[in-house]
C-alpha positions as CSV (number, residue, x, y, z in Angstrom):
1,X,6.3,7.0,10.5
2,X,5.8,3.6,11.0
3,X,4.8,1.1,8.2
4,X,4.4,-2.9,7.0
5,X,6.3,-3.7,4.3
6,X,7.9,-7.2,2.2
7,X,11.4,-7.1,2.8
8,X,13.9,-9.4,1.0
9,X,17.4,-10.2,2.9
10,X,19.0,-11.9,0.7
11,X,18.9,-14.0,-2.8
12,X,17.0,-16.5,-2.9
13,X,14.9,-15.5,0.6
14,X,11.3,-15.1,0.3
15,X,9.7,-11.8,1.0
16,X,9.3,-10.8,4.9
17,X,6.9,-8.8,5.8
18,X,8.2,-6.6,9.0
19,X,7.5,-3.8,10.7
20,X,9.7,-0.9,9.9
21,X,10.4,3.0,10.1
22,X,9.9,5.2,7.3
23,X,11.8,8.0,6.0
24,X,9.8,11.8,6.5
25,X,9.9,13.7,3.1
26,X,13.3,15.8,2.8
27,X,13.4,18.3,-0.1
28,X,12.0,17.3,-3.4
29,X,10.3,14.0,-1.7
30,X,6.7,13.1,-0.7
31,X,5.5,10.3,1.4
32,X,2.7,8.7,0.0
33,X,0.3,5.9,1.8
34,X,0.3,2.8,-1.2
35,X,-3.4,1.8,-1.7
36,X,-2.2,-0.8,-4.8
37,X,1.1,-2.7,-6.1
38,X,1.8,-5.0,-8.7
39,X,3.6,-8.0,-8.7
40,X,6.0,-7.5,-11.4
41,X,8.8,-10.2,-12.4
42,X,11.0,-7.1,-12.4
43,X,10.8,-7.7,-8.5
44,X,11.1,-10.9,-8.4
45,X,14.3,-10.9,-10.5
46,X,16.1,-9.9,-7.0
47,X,14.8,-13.1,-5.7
48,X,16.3,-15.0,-8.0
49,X,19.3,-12.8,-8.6
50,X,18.8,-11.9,-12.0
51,X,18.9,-8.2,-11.7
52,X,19.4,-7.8,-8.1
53,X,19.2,-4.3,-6.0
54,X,21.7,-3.9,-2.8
55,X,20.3,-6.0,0.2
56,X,18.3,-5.4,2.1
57,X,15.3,-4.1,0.0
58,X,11.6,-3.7,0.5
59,X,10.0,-4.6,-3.1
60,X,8.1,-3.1,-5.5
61,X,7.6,-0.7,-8.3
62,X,4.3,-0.6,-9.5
63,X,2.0,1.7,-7.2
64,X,-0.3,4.0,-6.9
65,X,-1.9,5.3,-3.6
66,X,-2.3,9.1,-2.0
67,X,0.5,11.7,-0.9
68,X,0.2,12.1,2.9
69,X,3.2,14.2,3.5
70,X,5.2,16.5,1.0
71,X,9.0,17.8,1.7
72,X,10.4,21.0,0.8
73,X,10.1,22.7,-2.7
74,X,6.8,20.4,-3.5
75,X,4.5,22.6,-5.6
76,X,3.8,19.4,-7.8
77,X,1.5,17.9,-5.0
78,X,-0.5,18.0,-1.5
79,X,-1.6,15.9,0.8
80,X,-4.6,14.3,-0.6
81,X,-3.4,13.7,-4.1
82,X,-3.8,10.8,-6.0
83,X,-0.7,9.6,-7.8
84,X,0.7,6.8,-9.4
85,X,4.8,5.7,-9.5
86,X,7.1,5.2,-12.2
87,X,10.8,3.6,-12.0
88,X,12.4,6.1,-14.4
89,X,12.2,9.4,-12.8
90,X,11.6,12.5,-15.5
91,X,13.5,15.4,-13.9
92,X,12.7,17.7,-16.9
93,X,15.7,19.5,-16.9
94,X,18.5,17.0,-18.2
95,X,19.2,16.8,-21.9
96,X,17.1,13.2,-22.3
97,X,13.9,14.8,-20.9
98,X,14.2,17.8,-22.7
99,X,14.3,16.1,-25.6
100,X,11.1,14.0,-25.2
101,X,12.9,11.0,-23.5
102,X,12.1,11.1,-20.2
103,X,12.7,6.9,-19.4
104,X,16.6,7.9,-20.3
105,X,16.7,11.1,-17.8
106,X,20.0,11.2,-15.7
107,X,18.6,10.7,-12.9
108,X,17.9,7.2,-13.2
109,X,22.1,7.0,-13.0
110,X,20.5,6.0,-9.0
111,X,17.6,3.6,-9.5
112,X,18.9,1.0,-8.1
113,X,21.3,2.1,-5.4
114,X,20.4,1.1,-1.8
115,X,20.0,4.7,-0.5
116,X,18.3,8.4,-2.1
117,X,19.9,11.1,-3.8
118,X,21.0,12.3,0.3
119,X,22.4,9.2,0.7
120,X,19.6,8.3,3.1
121,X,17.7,5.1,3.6
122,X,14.2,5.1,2.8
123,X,13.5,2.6,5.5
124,X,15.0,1.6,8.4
125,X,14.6,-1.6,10.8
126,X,16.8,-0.7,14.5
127,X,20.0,0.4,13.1
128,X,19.7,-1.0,10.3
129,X,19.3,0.7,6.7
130,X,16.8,-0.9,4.5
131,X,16.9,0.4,0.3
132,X,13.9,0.4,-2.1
133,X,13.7,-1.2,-5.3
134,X,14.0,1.4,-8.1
135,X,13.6,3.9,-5.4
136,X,10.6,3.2,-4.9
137,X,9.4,0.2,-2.3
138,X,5.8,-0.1,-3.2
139,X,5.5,-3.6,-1.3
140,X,5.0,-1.2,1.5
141,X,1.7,0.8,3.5
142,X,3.6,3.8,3.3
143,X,7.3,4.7,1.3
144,X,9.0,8.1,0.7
145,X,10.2,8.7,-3.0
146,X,11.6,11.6,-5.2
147,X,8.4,13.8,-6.5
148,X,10.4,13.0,-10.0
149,X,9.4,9.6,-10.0
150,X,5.1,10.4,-9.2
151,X,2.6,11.4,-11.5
152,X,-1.2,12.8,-11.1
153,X,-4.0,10.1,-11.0
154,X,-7.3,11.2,-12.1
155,X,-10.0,10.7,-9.7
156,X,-11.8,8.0,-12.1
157,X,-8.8,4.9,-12.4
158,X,-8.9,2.8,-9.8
159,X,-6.1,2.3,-7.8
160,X,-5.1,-1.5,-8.8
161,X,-5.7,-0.4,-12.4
162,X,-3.5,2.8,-11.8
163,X,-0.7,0.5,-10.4
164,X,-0.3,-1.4,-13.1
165,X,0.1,1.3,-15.4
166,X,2.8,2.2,-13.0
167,X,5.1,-0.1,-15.1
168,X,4.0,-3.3,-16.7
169,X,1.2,-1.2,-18.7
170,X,3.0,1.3,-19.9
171,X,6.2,-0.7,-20.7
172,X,4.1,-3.7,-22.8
173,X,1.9,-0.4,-24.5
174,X,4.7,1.3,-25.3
175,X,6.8,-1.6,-27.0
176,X,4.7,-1.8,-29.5
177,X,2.7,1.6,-30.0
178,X,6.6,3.7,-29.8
179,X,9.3,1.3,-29.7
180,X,8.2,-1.3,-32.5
181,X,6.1,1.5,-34.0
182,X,3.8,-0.6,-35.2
183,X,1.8,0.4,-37.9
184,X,-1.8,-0.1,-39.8
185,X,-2.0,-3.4,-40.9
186,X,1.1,-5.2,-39.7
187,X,1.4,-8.3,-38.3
188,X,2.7,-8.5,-34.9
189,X,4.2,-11.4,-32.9
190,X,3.9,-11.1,-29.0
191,X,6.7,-13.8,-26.9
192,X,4.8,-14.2,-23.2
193,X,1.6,-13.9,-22.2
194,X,2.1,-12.0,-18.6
195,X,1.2,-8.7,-17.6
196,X,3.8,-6.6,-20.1
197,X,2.9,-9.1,-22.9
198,X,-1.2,-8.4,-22.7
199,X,-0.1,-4.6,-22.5
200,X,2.0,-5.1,-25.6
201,X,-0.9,-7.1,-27.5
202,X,-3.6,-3.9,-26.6
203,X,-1.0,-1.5,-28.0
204,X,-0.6,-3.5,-31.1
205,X,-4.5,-3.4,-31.7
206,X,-4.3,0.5,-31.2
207,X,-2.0,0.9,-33.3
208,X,-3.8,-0.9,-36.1
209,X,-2.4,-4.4,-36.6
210,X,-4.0,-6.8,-38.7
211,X,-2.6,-10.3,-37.0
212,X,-1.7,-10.4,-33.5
213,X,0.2,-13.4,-32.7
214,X,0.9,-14.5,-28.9
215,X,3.5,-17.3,-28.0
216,X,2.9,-18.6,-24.6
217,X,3.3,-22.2,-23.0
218,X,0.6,-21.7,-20.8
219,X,-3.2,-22.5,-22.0
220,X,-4.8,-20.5,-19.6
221,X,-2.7,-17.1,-21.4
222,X,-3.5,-18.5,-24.9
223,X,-7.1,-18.0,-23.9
224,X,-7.0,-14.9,-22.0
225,X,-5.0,-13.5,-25.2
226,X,-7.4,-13.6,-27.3
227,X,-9.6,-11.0,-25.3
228,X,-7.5,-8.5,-25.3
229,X,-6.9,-8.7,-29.0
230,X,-4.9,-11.5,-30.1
231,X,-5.6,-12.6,-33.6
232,X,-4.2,-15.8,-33.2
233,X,-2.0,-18.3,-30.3
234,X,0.8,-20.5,-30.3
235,X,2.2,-22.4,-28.0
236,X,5.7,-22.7,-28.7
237,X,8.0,-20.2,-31.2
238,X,8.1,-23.5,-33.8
239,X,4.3,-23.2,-34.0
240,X,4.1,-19.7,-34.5
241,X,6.9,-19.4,-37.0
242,X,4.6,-22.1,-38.9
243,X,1.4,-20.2,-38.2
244,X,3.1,-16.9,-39.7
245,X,4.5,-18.1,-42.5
246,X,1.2,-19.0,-43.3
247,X,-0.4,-16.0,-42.9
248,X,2.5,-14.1,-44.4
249,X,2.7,-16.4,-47.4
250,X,6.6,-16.5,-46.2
251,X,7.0,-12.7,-45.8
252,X,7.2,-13.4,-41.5
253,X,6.1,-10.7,-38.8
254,X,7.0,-6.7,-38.8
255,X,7.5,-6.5,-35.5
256,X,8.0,-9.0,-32.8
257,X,8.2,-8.3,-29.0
258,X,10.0,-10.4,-26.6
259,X,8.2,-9.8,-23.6
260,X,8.5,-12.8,-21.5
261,X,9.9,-13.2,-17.6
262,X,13.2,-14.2,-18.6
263,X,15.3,-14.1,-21.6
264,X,18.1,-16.2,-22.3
265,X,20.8,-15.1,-25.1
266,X,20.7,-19.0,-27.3
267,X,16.8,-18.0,-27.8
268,X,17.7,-15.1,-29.7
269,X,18.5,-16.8,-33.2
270,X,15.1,-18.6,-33.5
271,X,13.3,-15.4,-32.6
272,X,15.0,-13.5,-35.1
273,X,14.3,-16.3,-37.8
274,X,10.5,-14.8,-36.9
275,X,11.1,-11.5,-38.2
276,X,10.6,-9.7,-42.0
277,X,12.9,-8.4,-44.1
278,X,13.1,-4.8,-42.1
279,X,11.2,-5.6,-39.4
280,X,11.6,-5.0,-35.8
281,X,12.6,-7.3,-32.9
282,X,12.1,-5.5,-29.3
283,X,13.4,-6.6,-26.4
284,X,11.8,-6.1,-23.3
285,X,12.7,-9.2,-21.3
286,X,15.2,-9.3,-18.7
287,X,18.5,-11.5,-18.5
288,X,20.2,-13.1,-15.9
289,X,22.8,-10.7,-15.3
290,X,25.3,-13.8,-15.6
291,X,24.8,-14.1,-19.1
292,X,26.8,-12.3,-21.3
293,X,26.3,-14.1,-25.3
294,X,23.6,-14.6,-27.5
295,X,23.3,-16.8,-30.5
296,X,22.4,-14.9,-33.4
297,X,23.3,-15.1,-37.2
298,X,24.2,-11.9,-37.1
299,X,25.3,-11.9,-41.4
300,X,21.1,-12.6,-42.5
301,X,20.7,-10.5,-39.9
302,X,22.4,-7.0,-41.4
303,X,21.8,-8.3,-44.7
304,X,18.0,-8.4,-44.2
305,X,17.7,-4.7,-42.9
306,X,16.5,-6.3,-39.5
307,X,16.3,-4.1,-36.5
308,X,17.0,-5.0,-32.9
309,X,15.9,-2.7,-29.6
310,X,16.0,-2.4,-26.7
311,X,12.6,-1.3,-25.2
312,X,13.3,0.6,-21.4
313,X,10.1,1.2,-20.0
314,X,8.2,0.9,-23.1
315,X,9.8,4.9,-24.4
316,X,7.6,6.5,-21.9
317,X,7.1,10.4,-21.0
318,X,4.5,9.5,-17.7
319,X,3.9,13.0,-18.3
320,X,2.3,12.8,-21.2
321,X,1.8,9.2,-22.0
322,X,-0.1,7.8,-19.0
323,X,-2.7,10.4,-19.6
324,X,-3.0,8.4,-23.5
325,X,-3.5,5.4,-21.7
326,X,-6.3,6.6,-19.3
327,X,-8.0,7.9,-22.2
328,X,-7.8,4.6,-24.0
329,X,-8.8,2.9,-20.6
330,X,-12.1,5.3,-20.6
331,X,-13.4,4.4,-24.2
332,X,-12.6,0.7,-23.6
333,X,-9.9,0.4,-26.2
334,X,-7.5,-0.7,-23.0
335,X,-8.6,-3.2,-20.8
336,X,-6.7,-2.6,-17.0
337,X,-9.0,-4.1,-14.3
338,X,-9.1,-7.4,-16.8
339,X,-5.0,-8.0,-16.5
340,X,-5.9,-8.0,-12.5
341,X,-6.6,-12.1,-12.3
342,X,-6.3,-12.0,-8.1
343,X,-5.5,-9.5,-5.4
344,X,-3.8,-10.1,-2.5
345,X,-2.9,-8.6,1.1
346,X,0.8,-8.0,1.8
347,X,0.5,-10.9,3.9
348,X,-0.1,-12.8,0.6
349,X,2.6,-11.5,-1.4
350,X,4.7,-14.9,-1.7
351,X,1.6,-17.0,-2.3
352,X,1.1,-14.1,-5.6
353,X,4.3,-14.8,-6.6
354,X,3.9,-18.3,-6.7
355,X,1.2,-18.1,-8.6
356,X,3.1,-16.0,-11.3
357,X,5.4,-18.8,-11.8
358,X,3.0,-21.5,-11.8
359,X,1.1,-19.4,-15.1
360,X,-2.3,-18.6,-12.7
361,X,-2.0,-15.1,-13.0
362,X,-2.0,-12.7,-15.9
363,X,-1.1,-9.8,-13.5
364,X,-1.5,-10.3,-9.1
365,X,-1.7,-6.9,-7.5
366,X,-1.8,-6.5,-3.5
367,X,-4.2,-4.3,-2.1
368,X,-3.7,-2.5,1.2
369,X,-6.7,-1.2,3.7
């Protein structure tokens, strides 16, 4: 099968978009034509090298579309399903997914190796092997992927909305509502305003916080922030350890979540200082793989009962969870087409990341015909 897709050769290229050959189903797999992607910084990050896959790669991770073709042993789908992706695939047989934690299942061992579990490339350009990221390639009209890594879309979310759900959603959502476990009336600091940080300030509301702090440089996030339930902005971690105190009379935040592009480890210490005695810091941001040290006083630290963890893919069972999520969506207690500031053709895709970095976007999604 034949297919467009964004391709990046090498760090620090931008994304080409080529023509290339696509995989047919083998056992266990379906082909599915993408109908929505999401620009994630996850993607990104092989640009820049942060957290790069093997080169070649066609991007993306966040999709949702139809099944068009289904490989051997299928009986979870047919052609005509809707689905939406995940990057942790739930195999429901290993012991992580059979005890409830599905983002830890064994099989994400190969999420970001070049080739499948056949040691086959997903695409191919001439002779030439091409990987997807996470096993997935969403940047693309059509990609094959394990059936472990899809999940059912009801007919009433709309594919860009589905998409984001896909990863960003469910990874923002889930840092606060299961791995800072926020509860009733706790106050709640949100670092970055982008896609996963929006997600993590909804989930906080759910969940029943009574401030909802976001830390973002940008103006534009501040604003956008409130209306999807901030409490209250800052624009720098100085002003919001002021603002909390404050509020706190002293006590500072239960649970903080580091959500923004890119973490660096001398950042820790001050966002630690943010945090109650017992509280929660959850990380969800993404280092440069280069880095290796933080700065944190780590003696307050113990001696305050503090907690530090590390959110993967915000402790979600897409089984289960995503159908939470399109509940919430339906009684209007989680916004998804508002995170969706501009939509793009493939053609597009290095103008949406450019306007990630420049702060214009909450979330960019491409759209294909």
């Amino acid at each position: 099968m034949k297919t467009h897709a964004a391709v990046l050769w090498k760090i620090g290229d931008k994304w080409s978009v080529e023509a290339l050959d696509v995989a047919p189903p083998a056992a266990g797999e379906v082909t599915i034509r993408v109908r929505a992607a999401g620009l994630c910084h996850s993607d990104d990050h092989n640009v820049t090298g942060d957290m790069a896959a093997p080169m070649p790669v066609v991007g993306g991770h966040e999709g949702a579309g139809e099944v068009v073709e289904v490989g051997a042993g299928v009986d979870r789908f047919e052609p005509g399903d809707r689905v939406v992706t995940f990057p942790m695939p739930a195999c429901g047989r290993c012991q992580f997914c059979s005890r409830g934690r599905s983002w830890l299942c064994d099989l994400s061992a190969r999420t970001m190796s070049a080739t499948s579990s056949g040691d086959r490339y997903p695409f191919t350009k001439g002779d030439t092997g091409i990987g997807a990221f996470t096993q997935l390639g969403v940047f693309s009209e059509y990609t094959t992927v394990s059936e472990a890594q899809v999940f059912a879309l009801p007919d009433d979310i709309p594919y860009g909305a589905a998409a984001l759900v896909g990863c960003g959603v469910s990874t923002g959502y889930g840092a606060a509502v299961r791995a800072g476990d926020v509860a009733p009336g706790d106050i709640v600091i949100v670092i970055g305003a982008g896609g996963v940080g929006m997600a993590a300030v909804q989930g906080a509301a759910v969940a029943g916080a009574a401030s909802i702090v976001v830390v973002d440089p940008v103006a534009f996030k501040r604003d956008e922030a409130l209306r999807f339930g901030a409490t209250h902005t800052a624009a720098d971690l100085a002003e919001a350890s002021l603002l909390v105190r404050e509020l706190t009379w002293g006590r500072m935040a239960d649970v903080v979540l580091v959500t923004v592009g890119v973490m660096h480890g001398e950042w820790l210490g001050e966002m630690a200082e943010l945090v109650s005695k017992g509280g929660k810091l959850v990380m969800t941001a993404v280092t440069p793989a280069s880095e290796t040290s933080v700065s944190l006083a780590l003696t307050p630290f113990a001696m305050s009962g503090k907690s530090l963890i590390g959110n993967l893919a915000g402790f979600t069972n897409p089984q289960a969870d995503f159908a939470e999520i399109w509940r919430l969506y339906r009684a209007g207690r989680v916004k998804l087409d508002e995170l969706i500031t501009t939509t793009y053709g493939l053609d597009e895709i290095n103008e949406g990341y450019a306007d990630m970095h420049a702060g214009r976007n909450i979330r960019g999604v491409l759209l294909f015909d």
